[in-house]
N, C-alpha and C positions, 0 to 999 in steps of 0.2 A: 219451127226448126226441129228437125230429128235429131238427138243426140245417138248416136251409134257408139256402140263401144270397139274395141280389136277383134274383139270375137264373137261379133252381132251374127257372122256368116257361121257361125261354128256349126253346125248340122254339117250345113254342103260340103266345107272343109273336112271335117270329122269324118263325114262315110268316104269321102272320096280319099282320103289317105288313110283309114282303118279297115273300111271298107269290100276294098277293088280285091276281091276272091275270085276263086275260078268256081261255078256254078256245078259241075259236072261233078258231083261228090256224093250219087247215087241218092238220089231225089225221090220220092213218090211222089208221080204227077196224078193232079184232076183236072186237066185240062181248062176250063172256064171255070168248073163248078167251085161254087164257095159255100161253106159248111158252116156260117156266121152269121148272126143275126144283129142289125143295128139296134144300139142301146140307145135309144134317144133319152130318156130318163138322164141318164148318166151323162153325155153329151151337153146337157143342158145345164149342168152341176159345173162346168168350165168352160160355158159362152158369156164370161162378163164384159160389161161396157166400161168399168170405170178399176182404176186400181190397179190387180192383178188382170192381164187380160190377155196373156196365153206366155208359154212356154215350153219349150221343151222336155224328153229326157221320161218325166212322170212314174216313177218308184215309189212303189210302196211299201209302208212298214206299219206293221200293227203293233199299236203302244202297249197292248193287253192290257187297258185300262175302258174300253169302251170308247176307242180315238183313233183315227187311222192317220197318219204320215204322208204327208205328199212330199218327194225330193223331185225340183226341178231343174231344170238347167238353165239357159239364158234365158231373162223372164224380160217381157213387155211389161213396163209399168206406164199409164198410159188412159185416156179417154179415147172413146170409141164412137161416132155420132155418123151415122148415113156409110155405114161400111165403113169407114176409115180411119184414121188415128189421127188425133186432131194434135195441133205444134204442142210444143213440150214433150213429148214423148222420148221415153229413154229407155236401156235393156242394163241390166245388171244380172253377174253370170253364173246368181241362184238364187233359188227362194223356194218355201217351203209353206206348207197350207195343211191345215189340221182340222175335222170336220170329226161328229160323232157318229156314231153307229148303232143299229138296233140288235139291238140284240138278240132278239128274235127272227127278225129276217137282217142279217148283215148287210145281203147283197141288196137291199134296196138305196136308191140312193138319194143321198141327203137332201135338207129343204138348202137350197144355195145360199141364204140368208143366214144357213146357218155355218158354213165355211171360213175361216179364220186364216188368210194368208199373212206370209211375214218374210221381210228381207231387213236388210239392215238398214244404222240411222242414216238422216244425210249429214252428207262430210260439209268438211269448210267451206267449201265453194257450190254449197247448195244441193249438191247431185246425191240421188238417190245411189246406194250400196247396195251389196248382196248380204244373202243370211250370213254366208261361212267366207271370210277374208283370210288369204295367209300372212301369216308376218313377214315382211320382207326385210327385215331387218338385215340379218345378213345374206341377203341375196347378192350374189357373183354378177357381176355387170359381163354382160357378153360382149365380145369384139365388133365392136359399131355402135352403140348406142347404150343406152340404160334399160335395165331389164322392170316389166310388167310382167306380177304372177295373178294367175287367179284360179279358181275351183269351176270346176264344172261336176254337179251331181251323177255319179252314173247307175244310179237307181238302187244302188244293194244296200242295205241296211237290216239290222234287227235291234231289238228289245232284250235284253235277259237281266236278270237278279245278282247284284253285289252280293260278297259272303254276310254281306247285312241283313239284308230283305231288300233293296234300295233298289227300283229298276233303272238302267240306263240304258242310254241308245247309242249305239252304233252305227254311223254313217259312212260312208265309203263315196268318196269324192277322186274325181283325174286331177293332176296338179299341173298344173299348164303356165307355159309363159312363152313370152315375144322373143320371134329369132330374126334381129336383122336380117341377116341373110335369105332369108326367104322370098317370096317372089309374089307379085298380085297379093291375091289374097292366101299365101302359105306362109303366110309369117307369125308362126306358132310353132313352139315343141310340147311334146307330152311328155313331162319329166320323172313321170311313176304316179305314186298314188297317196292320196293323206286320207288320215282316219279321224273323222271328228265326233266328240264322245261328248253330251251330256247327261250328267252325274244322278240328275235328279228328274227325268222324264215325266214324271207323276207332274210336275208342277205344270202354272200357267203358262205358255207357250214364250209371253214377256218376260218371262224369269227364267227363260233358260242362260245358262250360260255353257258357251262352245269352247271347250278345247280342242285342240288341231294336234294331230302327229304325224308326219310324215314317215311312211313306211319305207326302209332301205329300198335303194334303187334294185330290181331283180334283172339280172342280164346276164345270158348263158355263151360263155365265149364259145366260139368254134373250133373247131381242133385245126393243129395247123394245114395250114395246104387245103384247106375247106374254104371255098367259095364262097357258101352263102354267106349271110347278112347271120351277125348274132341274133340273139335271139332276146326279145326284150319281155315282161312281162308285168302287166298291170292286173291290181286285187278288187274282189269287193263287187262285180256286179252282181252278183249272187250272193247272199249268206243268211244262213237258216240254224237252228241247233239240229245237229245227229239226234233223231228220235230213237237211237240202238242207245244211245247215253244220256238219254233228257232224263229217264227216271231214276239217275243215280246219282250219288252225294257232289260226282264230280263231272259234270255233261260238258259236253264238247261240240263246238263250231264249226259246221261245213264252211268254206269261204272258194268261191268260184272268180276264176278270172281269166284272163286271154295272154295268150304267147304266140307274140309277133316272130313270125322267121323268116323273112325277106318281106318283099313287098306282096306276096299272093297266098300267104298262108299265115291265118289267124286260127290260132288252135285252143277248143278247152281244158283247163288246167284246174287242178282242187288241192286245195289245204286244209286241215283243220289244224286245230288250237283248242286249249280248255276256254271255257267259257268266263272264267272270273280273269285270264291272261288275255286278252284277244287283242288289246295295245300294246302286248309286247314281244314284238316281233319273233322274238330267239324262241318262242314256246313254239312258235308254227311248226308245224308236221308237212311234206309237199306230197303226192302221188306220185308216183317214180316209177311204176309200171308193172305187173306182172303180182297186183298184190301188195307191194310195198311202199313203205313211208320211209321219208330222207328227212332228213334235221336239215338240209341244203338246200335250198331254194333252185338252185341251178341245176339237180335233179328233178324239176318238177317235167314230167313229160305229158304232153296233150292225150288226154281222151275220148277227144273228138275234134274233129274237124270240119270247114266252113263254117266258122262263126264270124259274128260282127261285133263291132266294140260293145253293143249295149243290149242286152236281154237277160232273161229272168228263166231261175230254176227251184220249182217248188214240188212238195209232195203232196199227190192229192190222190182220191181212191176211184179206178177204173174198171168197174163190173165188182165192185168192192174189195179190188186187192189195191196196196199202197203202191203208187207209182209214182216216179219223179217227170217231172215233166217240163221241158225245155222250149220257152217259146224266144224267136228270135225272125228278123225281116231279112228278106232277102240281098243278098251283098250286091254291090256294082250298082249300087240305082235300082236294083227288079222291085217290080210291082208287088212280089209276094209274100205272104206271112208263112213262119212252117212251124212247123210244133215237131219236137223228138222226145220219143222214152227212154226211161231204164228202169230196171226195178232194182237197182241199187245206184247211191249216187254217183259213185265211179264207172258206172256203165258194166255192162257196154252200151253204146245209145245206137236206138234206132237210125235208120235213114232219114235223112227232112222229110215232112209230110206236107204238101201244101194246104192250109184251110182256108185262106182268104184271097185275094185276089185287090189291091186297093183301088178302084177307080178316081179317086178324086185326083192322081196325074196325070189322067186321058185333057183335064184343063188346060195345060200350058205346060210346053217342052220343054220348060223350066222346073217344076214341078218335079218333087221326089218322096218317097215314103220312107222311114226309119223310126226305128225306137220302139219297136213292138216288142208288148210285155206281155205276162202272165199277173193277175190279181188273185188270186184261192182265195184270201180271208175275206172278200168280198163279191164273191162269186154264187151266183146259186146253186143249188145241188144240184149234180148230174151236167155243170157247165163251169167253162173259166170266163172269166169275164178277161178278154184283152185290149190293151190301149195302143195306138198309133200315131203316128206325127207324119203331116206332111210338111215340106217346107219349099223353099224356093232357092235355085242356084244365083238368083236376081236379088239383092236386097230388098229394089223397090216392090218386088212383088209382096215384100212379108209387112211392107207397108200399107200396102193400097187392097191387097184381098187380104180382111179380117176373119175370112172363114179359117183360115189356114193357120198351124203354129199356134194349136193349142191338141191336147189330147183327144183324140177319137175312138170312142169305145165299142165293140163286139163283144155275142155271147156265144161262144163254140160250144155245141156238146159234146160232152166226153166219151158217148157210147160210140161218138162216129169212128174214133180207134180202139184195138184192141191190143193190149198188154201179148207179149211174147207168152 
């Protein structure tokens, strides 16, 4: 027997209602050409048969202790024998896996024996849990039923130093839960965003312990006699410290995220924060346009457009100037991966570029690609190393093809663009 959880479909649900953009937002096309190189290496670092044996989402964060971070999202825990997932099989909606690094060549990647995943204990009734639970304690029963929360990882995370020396982590999770009301399979809301901090990242992975904060709800009302849909906004896919303030006594936190405003415009959005506040909410700073910072959250105004719920923005150096660089997959279901610049974080940001092209949906018309990321700290010089997710709009396909519904890695080089 397959245990499913409510949001075993979350991929297909997730791009289909964060997703569904208008494509037309001044694209650089390459027509078939793909400027990517398969990482089998890396690929082969999360083909396992037993245990952890694929997931979505795949973020990462470096411990700055010689560790890297994997944040996932609904994770198969699970055996794996002649393709397929043998009974007992079940999904919990995160898990996390920590692996060491060379330090000399970062980007190589690790022996698979030496990967260390983790989700949480099992409950009363024997079932496997996720790493990050919210409390539901006082959770609001919606109209029709009893409310189900849960986390889903959306990749952004960092590492920085307490005013102690003490490093801690920063995780950046969706907070989600069950809406009767919903329909087939859309009986989910996304209720904002939590931020789960442990204290003491330096220790054994089994000794962490997770606290959870839910970040206030951000939602931009519309003026009156305005039509659209407000405007809602979720934190955390992105965050990095401002290298203009990492060398001073007081460094301060980029933190990237998405502003919903109807159904066909997902917009990027940025805040920063000092770095020893980043849990408390009232320090955030928003972009507001033209140059300026708001103490308002509902000032925060998009700096780019055609995003998708899940992608990653790092700084890394292109013909050796510092560039920030934006990797994100193509909205509506496309096949494509795009990459955008800016040489500052607030942009302005290039046009998408297309550099990949994913064939493994040409399998089955079921079949979709999402979650493409950027990796820098594990990247080799002069390339980014990017991950991918396919999934299936079928359940049973995420059952029966094990190829699928775990991360897919590419190496893009970075002289194929060029900085403005």
């Amino acid at each position: 027997m397959i245990r499913r959880t409510l949001s075993g479909l979350r991929a297909a649900v997730w791009i289909l209602s964060f997703g569904l953009l208008t494509i037309a937002v001044g694209d650089s096309q390459l027509g078939a050409a793909d400027l990517t190189t398969i990482d089998d290496s890396w690929n082969a670092v999360f083909d396992r048969r037993d245990g952890w044996t694929g997931a979505d989402c795949a973020g990462t964060v470096n411990l700055r202790d010689g560790r890297i971070l994997w944040l996932f999202g609904d994770t198969w825990i699970s055996s794996i024998r002649g393709g397929k997932r043998l009974p007992g099989a079940t999904m919990v909606n995160n898990s996390i896996a920590i692996h060491p690094i060379d330090p000399t060549m970062p980007w190589k990647a690790p022996d698979p024996a030496s990967v260390r995943f983790a989700w949480g204990a099992t409950n009363a009734a024997g079932q496997q849990t996720a790493w990050a639970v919210p409390d539901t304690t006082n959770s609001r029963e919606p109209p029709g039923g009893k409310v189900r929360e849960w986390l889903w990882a959306n990749g952004g995370g960092l590492v920085v130093d307490d005013p102690q020396g003490t490093r801690r982590l920063f995780a950046y999770f969706f907070r989600v839960h069950t809406n009767p009301q919903g329909k087939g399979v859309w009986t989910f809301t996304v209720a904002g965003t939590t931020l789960a901090i442990v204290d003491r990242v330096s220790d054994p992975v089994d000794r962490w312990k997770i606290r959870l904060i839910d970040l206030p709800d951000c939602v931009q009302s519309k003026a009156p006699g305005d039509k659209r849909a407000d405007a809602e906004m979720t934190w955390g896919m992105a965050a990095c410290l401002d290298p203009a303030t990492a060398p001073t006594k007081s460094p301060e936190v980029l933190i990237y995220g998405i502003r919903r405003s109807g159904f066909l415009n997902d917009g990027l959005v940025l805040a920063r924060a000092p770095a020893a506040t980043i849990d408390q909410f009232q320090t955030w700073r928003f972009s507001a346009g033209k140059g300026s910072w708001s103490t308002e959250a509902r000032a925060a105004r998009p700096i780019a457009d055609g995003l998708v719920s899940e992608f990653s923005v790092e700084r890394m150096k292109i013909g050796g100037r510092p560039t920030w660089i934006l990797v994100q997959s193509e909205p509506f279901l496309g096949k494509r991966i795009f990459i955008r610049i800016a040489l500052k974080p607030e942009g302005p940001w290039s046009a998408r570029k297309t550099v990949a092209t994913v064939p493994d949906v040409e399998r089955n018309k079921s079949y979709f690609t999402y979650a493409a990321k950027g990796h820098a700290d594990i990247s080799r010089p002069g390339e980014l190393l990017i991950t991918y997710l396919v999934n299936s709009q079928e359940f049973g396909d995420v059952v029966r093809d094990t190829s699928i519904y775990h991360p897919r890695f590419l190496r893009f080089p970075l002289s194929s663009i060029s900085t403005p």
